[in-house]
C-alpha positions as CSV (number, residue, x, y, z in Angstrom):
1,X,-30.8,69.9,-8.2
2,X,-33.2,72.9,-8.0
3,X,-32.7,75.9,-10.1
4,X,-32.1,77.8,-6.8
5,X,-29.5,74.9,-5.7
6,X,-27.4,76.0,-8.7
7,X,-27.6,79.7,-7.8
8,X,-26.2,79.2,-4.6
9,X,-23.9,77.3,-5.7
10,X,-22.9,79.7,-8.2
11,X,-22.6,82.4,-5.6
12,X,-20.8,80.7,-3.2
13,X,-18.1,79.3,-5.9
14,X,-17.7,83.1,-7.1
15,X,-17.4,84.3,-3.6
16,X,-14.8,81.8,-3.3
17,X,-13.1,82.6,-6.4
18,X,-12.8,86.5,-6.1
19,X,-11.6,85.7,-2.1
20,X,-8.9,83.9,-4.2
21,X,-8.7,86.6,-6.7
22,X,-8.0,88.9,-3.9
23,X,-5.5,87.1,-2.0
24,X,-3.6,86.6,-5.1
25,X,-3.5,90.0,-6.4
26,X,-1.9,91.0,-2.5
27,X,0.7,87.8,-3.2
28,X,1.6,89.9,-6.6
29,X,1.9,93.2,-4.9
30,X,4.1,92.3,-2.5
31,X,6.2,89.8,-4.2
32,X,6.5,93.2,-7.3
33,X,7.2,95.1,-4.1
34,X,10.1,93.0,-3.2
35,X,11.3,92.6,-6.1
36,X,11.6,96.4,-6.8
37,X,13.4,96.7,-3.5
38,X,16.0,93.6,-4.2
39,X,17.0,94.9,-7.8
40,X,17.2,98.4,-6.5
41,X,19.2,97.5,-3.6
42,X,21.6,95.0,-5.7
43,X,22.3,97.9,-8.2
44,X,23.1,100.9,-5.1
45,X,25.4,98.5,-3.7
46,X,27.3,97.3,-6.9
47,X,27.2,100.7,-8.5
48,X,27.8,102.8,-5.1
49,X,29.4,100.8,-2.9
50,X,31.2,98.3,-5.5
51,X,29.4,95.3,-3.4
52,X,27.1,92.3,-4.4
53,X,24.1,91.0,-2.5
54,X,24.9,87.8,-3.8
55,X,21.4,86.8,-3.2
56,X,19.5,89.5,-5.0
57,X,19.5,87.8,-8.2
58,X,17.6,84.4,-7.3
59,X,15.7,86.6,-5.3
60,X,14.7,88.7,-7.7
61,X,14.4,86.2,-10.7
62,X,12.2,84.1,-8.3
63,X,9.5,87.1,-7.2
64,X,9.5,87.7,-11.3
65,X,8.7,84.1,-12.1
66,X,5.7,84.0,-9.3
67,X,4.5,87.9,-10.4
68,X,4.5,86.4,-14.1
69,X,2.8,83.4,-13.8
70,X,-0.3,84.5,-11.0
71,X,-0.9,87.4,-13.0
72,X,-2.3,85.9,-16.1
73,X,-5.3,84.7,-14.7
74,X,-5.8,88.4,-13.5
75,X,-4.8,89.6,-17.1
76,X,-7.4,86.7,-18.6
77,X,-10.3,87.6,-16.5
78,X,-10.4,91.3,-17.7
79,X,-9.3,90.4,-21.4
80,X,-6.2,92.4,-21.1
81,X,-2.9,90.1,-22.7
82,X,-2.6,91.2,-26.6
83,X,-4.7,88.9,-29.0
84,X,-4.3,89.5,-33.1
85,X,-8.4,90.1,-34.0
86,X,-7.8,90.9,-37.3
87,X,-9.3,87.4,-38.5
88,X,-11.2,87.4,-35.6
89,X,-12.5,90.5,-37.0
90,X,-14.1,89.3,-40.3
91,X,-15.9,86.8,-38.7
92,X,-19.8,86.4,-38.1
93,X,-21.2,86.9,-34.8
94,X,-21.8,83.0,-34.1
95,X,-18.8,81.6,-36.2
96,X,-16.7,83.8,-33.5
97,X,-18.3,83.3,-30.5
98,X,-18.0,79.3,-31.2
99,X,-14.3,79.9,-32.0
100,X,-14.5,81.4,-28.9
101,X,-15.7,78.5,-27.2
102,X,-12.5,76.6,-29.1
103,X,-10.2,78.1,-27.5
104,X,-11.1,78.6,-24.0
105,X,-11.7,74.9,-24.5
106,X,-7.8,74.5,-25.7
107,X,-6.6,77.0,-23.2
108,X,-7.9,75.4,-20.4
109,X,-6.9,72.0,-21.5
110,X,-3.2,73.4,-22.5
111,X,-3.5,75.0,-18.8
112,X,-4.1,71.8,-17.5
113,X,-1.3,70.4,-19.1
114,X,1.5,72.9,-18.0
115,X,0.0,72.6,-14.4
116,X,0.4,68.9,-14.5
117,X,4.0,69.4,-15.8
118,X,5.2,72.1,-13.2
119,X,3.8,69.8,-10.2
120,X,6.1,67.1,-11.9
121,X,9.1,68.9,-12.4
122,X,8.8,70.6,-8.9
123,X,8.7,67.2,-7.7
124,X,11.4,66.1,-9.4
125,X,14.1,68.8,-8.6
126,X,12.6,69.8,-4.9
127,X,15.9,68.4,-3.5
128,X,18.1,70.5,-5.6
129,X,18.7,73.9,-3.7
130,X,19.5,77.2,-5.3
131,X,23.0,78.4,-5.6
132,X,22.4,81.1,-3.1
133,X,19.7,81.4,-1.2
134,X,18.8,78.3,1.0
135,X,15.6,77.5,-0.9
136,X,14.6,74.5,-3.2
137,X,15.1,74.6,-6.9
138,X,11.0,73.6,-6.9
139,X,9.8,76.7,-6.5
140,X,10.4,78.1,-9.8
């Protein structure tokens, strides 16, 4: 493959990636929207009208859970989830950047890991429903 092969292939997988990027970072707004406007809702009504939205809670854990997890590629990508450096700190240049290399290697393979084990475990409860709302228990 020609050197100008690999650039366009390069190109078109980032273009494909921040498209991603994008559309995920809209999910996470609007799942944090609705989750603002559950929890809010669920406490006027018990607090102020002494009722329950008894589906406000599953609601609300479930737009957590989905705004947890898509965010921390975001949070990866721009090096923003708390690290401790303080080793990392008294470390030559080329001893850190291969430790580096370490554990992006173990992070992607532990990422690997937790995806294969989510896939299973949705598969495995997907015909349990929640208590509440009419959706499977798969989704978290």
């Amino acid at each position: 493959m020609s050197a100008s092969a690999h650039r366009g292939a390069r190109a078109a997988l980032g273009t494909a990636v921040g498209g991603l990027d994008r559309v995920s970072r809209w999910f996470i707004v609007a799942a944090f929207a609705a989750m603002v406007v559950v929890v809010s809702l669920q406490v006027l009504f018990r607090d102020f009208l002494n009722l329950s939205l008894d589906w406000a809670d599953e609601l609300g854990r479930l737009t957590f859970v989905w705004c947890a997890f898509l965010g921390v590629p975001h949070g990866v990508k721009v090096g923003a989830h708390v690290g401790i450096d303080v080793v990392a700190k008294l470390l030559p240049p080329a001893l850190l950047a291969g430790l580096f290399r370490t554990c992006c290697i173990a992070c992607a393979g532990l990422m690997a890991l937790v995806s294969w084990q989510s896939v299973a475990i949705a598969h495995a409860t997907w015909d349990q429903l929640m208590p509440v709302l009419d959706f499977s228990t798969g989704w978290f």
